[in-house]
C-alpha positions as CSV (number, residue, x, y, z in Angstrom):
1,X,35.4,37.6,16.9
2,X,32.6,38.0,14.7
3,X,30.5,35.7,13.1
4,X,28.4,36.7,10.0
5,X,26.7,35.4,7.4
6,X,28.7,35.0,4.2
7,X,26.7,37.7,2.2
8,X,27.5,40.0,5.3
9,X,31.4,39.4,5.9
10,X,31.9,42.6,3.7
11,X,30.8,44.5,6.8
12,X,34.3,43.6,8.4
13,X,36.9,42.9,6.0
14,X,37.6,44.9,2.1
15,X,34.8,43.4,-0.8
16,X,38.4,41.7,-2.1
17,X,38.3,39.6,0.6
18,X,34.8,38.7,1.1
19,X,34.6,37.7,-2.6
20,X,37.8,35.4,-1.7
21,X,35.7,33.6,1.5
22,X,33.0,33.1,-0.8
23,X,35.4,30.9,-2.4
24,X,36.4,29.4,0.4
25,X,39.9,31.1,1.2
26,X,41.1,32.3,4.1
27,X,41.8,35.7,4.1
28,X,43.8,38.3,6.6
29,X,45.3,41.9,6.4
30,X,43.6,45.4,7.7
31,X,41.0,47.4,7.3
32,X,39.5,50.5,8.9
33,X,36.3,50.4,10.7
34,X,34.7,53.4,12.4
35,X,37.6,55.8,11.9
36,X,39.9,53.0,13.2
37,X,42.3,50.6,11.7
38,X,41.9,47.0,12.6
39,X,43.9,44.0,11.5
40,X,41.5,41.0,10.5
41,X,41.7,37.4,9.7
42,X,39.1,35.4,8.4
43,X,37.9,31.5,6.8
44,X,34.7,30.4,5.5
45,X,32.8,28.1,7.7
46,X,29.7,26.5,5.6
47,X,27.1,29.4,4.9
48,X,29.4,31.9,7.7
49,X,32.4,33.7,7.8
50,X,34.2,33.8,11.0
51,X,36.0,36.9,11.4
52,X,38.5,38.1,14.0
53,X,39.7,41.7,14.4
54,X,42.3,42.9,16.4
55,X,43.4,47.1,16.9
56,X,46.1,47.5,14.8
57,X,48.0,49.7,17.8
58,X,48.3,46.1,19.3
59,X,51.9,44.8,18.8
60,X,52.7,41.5,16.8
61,X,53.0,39.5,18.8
62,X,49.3,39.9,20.3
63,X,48.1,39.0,17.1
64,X,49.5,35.4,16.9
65,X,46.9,33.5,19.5
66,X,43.8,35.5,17.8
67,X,45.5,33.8,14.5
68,X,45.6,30.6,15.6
69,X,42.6,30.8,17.7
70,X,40.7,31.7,14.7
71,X,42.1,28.5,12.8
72,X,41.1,26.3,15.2
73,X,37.9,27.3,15.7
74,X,37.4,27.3,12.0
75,X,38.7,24.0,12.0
76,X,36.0,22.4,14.5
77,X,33.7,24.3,13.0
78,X,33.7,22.8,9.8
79,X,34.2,19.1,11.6
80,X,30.7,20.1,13.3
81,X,29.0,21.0,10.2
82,X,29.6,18.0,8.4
83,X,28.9,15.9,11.3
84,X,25.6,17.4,11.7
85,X,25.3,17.6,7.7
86,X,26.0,13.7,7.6
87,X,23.2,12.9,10.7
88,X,20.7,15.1,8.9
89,X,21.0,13.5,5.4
90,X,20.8,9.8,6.8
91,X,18.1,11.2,9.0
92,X,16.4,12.3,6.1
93,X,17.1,9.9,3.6
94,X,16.2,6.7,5.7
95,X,12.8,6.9,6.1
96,X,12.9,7.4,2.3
97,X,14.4,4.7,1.6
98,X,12.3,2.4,3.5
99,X,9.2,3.8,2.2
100,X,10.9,3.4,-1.8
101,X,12.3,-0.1,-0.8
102,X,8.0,-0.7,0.5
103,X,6.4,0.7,-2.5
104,X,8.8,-1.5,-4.7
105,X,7.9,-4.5,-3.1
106,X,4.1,-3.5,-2.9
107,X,3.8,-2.4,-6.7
108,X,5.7,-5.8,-7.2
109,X,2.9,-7.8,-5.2
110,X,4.3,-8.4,-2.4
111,X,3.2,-7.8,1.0
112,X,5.6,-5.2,2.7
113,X,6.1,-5.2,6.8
114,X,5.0,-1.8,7.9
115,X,7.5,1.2,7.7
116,X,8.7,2.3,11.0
117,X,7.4,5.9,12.2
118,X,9.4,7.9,14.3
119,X,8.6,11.4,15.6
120,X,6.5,13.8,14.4
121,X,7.4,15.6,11.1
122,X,6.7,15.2,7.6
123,X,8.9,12.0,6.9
124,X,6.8,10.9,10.1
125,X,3.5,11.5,8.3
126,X,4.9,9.9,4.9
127,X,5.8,6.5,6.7
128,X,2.3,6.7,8.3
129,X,0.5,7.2,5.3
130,X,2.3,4.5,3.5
131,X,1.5,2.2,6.3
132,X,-2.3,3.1,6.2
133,X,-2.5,2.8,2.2
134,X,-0.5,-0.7,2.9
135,X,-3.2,-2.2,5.2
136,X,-6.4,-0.5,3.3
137,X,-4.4,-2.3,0.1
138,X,-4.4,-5.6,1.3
139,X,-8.0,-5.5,2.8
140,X,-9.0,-5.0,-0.6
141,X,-7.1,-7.6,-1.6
142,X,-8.6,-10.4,0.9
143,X,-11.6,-8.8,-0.2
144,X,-11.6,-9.3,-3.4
145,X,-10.4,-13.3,-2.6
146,X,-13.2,-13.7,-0.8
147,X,-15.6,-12.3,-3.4
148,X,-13.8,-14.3,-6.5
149,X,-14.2,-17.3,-4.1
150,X,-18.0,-16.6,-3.4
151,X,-18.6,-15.6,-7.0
152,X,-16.8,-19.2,-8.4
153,X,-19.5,-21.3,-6.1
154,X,-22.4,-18.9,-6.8
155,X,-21.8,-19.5,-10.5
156,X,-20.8,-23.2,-10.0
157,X,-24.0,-23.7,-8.1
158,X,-27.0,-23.7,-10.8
159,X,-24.1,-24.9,-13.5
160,X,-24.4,-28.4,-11.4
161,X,-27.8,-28.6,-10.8
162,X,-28.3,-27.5,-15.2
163,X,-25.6,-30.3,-15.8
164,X,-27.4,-32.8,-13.2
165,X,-30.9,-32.2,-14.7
166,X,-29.5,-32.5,-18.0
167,X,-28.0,-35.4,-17.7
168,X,-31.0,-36.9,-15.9
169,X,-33.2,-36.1,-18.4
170,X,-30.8,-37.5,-21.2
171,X,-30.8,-40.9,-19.5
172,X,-34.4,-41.4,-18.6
173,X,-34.1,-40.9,-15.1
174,X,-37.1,-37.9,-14.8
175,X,-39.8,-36.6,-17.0
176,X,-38.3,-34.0,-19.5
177,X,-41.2,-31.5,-18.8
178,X,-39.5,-31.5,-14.7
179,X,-36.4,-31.7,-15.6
180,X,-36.9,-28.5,-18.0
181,X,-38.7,-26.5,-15.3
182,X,-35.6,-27.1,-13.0
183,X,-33.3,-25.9,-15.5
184,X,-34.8,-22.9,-16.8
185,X,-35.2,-21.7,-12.9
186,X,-31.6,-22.5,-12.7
187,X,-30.5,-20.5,-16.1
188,X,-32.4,-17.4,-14.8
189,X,-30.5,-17.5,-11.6
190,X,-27.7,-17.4,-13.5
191,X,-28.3,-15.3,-15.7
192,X,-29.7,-12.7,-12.7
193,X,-26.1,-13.4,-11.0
194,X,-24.2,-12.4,-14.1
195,X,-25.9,-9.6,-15.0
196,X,-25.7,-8.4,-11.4
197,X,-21.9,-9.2,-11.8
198,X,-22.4,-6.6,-14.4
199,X,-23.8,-4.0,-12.8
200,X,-20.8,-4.1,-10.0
201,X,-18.2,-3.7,-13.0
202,X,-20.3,-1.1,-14.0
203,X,-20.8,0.4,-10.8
204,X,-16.8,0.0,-9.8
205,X,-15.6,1.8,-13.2
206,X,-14.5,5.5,-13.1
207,X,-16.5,6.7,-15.6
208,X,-19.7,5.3,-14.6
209,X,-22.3,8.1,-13.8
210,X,-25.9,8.7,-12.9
211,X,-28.3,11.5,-14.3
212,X,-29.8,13.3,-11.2
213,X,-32.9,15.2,-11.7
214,X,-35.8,15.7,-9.3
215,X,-37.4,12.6,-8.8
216,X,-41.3,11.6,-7.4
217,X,-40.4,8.5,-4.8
218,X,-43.8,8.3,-4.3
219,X,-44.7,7.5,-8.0
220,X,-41.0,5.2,-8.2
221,X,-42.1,3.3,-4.7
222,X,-45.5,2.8,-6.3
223,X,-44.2,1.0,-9.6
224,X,-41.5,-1.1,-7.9
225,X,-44.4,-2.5,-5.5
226,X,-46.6,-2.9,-8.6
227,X,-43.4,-4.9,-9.9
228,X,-43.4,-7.3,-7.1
229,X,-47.5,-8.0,-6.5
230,X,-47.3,-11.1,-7.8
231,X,-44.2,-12.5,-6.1
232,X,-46.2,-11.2,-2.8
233,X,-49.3,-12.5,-3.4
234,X,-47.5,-16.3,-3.9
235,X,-45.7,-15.3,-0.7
236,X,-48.9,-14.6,1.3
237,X,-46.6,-11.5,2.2
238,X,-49.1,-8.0,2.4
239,X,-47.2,-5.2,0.0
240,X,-47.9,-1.5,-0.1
241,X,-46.6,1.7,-0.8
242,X,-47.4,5.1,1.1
243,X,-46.2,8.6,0.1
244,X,-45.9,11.7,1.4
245,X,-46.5,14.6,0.0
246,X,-44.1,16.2,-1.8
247,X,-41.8,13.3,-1.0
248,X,-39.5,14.1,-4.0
249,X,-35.7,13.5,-4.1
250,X,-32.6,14.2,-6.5
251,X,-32.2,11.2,-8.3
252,X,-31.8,9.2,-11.3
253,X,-35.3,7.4,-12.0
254,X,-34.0,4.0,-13.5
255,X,-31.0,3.6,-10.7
256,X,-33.8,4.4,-8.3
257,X,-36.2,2.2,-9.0
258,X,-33.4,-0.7,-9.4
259,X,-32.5,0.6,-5.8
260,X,-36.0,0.2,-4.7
261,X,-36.9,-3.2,-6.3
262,X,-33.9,-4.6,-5.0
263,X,-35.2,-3.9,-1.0
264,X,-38.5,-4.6,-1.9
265,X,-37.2,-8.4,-2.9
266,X,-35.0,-8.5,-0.3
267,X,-37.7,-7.9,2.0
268,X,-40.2,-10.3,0.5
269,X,-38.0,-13.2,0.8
270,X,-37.1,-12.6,4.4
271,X,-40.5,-11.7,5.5
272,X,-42.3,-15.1,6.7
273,X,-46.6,-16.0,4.8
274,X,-49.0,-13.7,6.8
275,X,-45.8,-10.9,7.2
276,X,-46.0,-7.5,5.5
277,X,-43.6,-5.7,3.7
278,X,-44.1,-1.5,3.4
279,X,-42.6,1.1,1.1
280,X,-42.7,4.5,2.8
281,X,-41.7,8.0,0.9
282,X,-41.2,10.6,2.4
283,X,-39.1,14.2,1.2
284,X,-35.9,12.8,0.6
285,X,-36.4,9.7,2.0
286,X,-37.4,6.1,1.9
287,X,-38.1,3.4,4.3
288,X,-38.8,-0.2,3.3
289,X,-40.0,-1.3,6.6
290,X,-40.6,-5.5,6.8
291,X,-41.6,-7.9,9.2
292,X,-39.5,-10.4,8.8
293,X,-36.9,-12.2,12.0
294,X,-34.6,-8.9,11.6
295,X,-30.9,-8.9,11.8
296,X,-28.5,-9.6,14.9
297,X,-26.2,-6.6,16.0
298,X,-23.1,-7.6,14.8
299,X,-25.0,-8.3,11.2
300,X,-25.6,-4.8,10.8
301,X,-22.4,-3.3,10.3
302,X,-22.0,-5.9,7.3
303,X,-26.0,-6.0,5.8
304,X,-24.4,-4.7,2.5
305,X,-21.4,-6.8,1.9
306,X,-21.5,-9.1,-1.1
307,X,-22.8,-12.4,-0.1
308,X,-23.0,-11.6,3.8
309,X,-26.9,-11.8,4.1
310,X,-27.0,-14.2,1.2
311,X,-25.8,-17.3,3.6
312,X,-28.6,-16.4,5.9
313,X,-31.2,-17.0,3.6
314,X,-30.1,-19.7,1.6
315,X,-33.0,-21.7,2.6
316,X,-35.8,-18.9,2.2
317,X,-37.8,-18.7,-0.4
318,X,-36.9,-17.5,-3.9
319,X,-32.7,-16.9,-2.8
320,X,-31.6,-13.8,-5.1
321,X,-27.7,-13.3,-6.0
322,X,-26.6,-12.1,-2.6
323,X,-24.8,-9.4,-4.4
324,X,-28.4,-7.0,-4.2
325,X,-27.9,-5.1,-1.1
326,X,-24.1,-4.5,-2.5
327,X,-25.8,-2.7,-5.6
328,X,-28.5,-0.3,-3.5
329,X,-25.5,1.1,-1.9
330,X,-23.7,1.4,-5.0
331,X,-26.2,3.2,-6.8
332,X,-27.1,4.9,-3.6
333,X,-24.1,6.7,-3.0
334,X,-23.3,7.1,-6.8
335,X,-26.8,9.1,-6.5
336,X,-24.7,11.3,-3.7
337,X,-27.3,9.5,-1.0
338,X,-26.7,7.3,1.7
339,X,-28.0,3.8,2.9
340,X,-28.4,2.0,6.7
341,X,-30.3,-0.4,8.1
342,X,-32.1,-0.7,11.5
343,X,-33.2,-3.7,13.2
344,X,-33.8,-5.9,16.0
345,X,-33.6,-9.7,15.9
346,X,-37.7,-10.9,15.9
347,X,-38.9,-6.8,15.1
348,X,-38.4,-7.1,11.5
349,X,-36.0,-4.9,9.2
350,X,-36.2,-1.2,8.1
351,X,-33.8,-0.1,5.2
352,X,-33.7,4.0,5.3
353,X,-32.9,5.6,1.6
354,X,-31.8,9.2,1.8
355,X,-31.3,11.5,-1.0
356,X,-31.4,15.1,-1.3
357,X,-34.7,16.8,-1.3
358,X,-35.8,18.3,-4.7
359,X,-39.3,20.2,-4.4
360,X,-42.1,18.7,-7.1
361,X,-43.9,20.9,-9.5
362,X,-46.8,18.8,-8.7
363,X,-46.8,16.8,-5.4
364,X,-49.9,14.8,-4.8
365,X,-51.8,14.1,-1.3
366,X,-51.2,10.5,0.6
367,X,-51.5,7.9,-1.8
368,X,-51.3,4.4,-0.6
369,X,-51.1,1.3,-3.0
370,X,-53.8,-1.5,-3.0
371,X,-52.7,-4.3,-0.5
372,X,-52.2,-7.4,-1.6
373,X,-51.9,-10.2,0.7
C-alpha cells in the first residue's frame, strides 16, 4: 500500500486515473511498474491518494481482501480527517470569536471580562494582547474621570469665590476696592488653569510638534530666573542660575523655557522664606535643585500626574494649576528628552532635565545669576 500525495499518485497508477482521484473517484485496473505488471486500486483521501498494488501473477481471488482493505482504510481515513479538520477549525475560530465578540462590546463602551489565553501560539498572543490593550483602555478611562472630576472643582473653585466677592460687593458687605483685588487674583487663576487646559489639548493632539535646534540652557535658565525675581524676592526664597560651559541642548527655545519657568515656580512655592531655589545647566542637562520639605517615596512615582502634587500644596503660597509638572513632561518628551525627580522627605527636591547635547558655536565660561533673596 502506498500512500502519496495527490500530485504524486501518477507515480503508481496511468495519468487517466490520477486525473480521476483528483476528482475524488476511486479508481482500479493495472499498470506496469518497473518491467512488471501490477493490478492497482486506489481513492482520494483529503490532499493523499491511497494506493494498493498487487502482482498481477497473483490469482483473483488474492485480490479481494487488498480491495476491501483498501476501502476501509479509505473510509476511516476520511472519518479522521474531518474529525481532526472539525477540532482544528473550532480550535481556531474560538479564540476569534471571543476576541470579535470583546472588541464589539469594547468599541460599544462596554467593559469586556478578559479573553481567555490558552497555550502558546499566535491566537495565544492575540487574546493576550487584546487583554493588555483592555486594561491599558480602561486605565485611561478612570484616568480621564478622575481628571474631568479634578478639572470641574479646579474651575468651580475661583468661580465661587468671583461669585461670593461679587455678590458681597453688590450688597455692601466689603469695600469694593477688596473685593476687586480678590476677584481679579481669582480671574487670573482661572484664566492660568484654562490656558494650561490648553496647552494639554495642545500637547495630547497628533499633530502637535516642537522645532528642535541647538539651544544655550544657560542663557534659557538665566531668563526664566530673571522671570521669577520678583516672586522670589516676596518669598524671601534665594534664586540663581549657574551654567556650564558649553551646557547646550537640542531643543525648542520657547517650550524650553515654559519647561523651565514651570519648575522654577514649582520650586518657589514649595521652598519655605530663608530657602533657596537653584537652576543648574549643564551639556544636555538641567537641575532645578530646591530646598524645600521634599517628597515621600511613594510621591515620586506620581510627581507629574495632573493634580497629584497640587493637593499637597494647597495651602502654600501662591497655589498654581496643579496641571504644571503634567506640561514639563509633555513638552519634555515631545522635545525627545526625559524628566525625573529625586528627593528625600526634609532634603529638598531636585528636578533633572535631559535633552540631547548640541555643541554651541559660542559657549561662554561659568556664569552665575545675581542672588536675590
Amino acid at each position: 500500500m502506498e500512500c502519496p500525495p495527490l500530485a504524486e499518485a501518477e507515480r503508481f497508477v496511468p495519468p487517466s486515473a490520477g486525473a480521476r482521484l483528483r476528482r475524488g473517484l476511486p479508481v482500479q485496473g493495472s499498470t506496469t511498474l518497473e518491467g512488471a505488471e501490477y493490478v492497482y486500486a486506489a481513492r482520494r483521501a483529503q490532499n493523499r491518494a491511497l494506493v494498493l498494488l498487487r502482482p498481477a501473477s497473483l490469482r483473483s481471488s488474492d485480490w479481494r481482501p487488498f480491495a476491501q482493505g483498501l476501502l476501509v482504510a479509505g473510509l476511516v481515513g476520511s472519518l479522521l480527517a474531518a474529525a481532526v479538520s472539525l477540532f482544528l477549525a473550532r480550535a481556531i475560530t474560538r479564540p476569534v470569536q471571543l476576541v470579535a465578540r470583546a472588541s464589539r462590546s469594547l468599541a460599544a463602551g462596554g467593559s469586556p471580562e478578559p479573553v481567555p489565553v490558552s497555550g502558546s501560539d499566535e491566537l495565544a498572543q492575540l487574546a493576550a494582547s487584546f487583554n493588555d490593550m483592555a486594561v491599558q483602555l480602561r486605565r485611561a478611562k478612570e484616568a480621564e474621570r478622575a481628571f474631568l472630576l479634578s478639572v470641574s472643582h479646579e474651575l468651580k473653585t475661583p468661580l465661587t469665590a468671583i461669585r461670593g466677592y461679587a455678590e458681597a460687593v453688590s450688597d455692601g458687605a466689603i469695600e469694593p476696592a477688596e473685593g476687586g483685588e480678590t476677584i481679579s487674583v481669582e480671574a487670573r487663576r482661572l484664566e492660568r488653569l484654562v490656558q494650561d487646559l490648553l496647552d494639554l489639548a495642545r500637547l495630547n493632539r497628533s499633530s502637535f510638534a516642537v522645532e528642535r535646534h541647538p539651544v544655550d540652557l544657560g542663557e534659557t535658565a538665566r531668563e526664566a530666573v530673571h522671570r521669577y525675581e520678583p516672586a522670589a524676592r516676596s518669598y524671601g526664597v534665594s534664586l540663581e542660575a549657574v551654567s556650564d560651559e558649553g551646557a547646550g541642548a537640542l531643543a525648542d527655545a520657547d517650550r524650553l523655557l515654559q519647561v523651565i519657568s514651570n519648575l522654577v515656580e514649582n520650586a518657589l512655592r514649595s521652598t519655605p522664606a530663608g530657602g533657596s531655589v537653584r537652576v543648574e545647566a549643564r551639556p544636555g542637562e538641567l537641575r532645578i535643585r530646591d530646598t524645600g520639605p521634599g517628597l515621600a517615596p511613594d510621591e515620586l512615582p506620581r510627581a507629574f500626574e495632573r493634580f497629584y502634587l497640587f493637593e499637597r500644596y494647597r495651602g502654600e503660597r501662591g497655589v498654581g494649576t496643579g496641571l504644571g509638572l503634567a506640561i514639563v513632561k509633555e513638552l519634555t518628551q515631545a522635545m525627545g528628552g526625559t524628566v525625573e525627580v529625586e528627593s528625600r522627605p526634609g532634603e529638598g527636591s531636585t528636578f533633572v532635565v535631559r535633552l540631547a547635547h548640541a555643541a554651541l558655536e559660542a559657549p561662554g565660561p561659568l556664569r552665575p545669576a545675581a542672588t536675590r533673596s
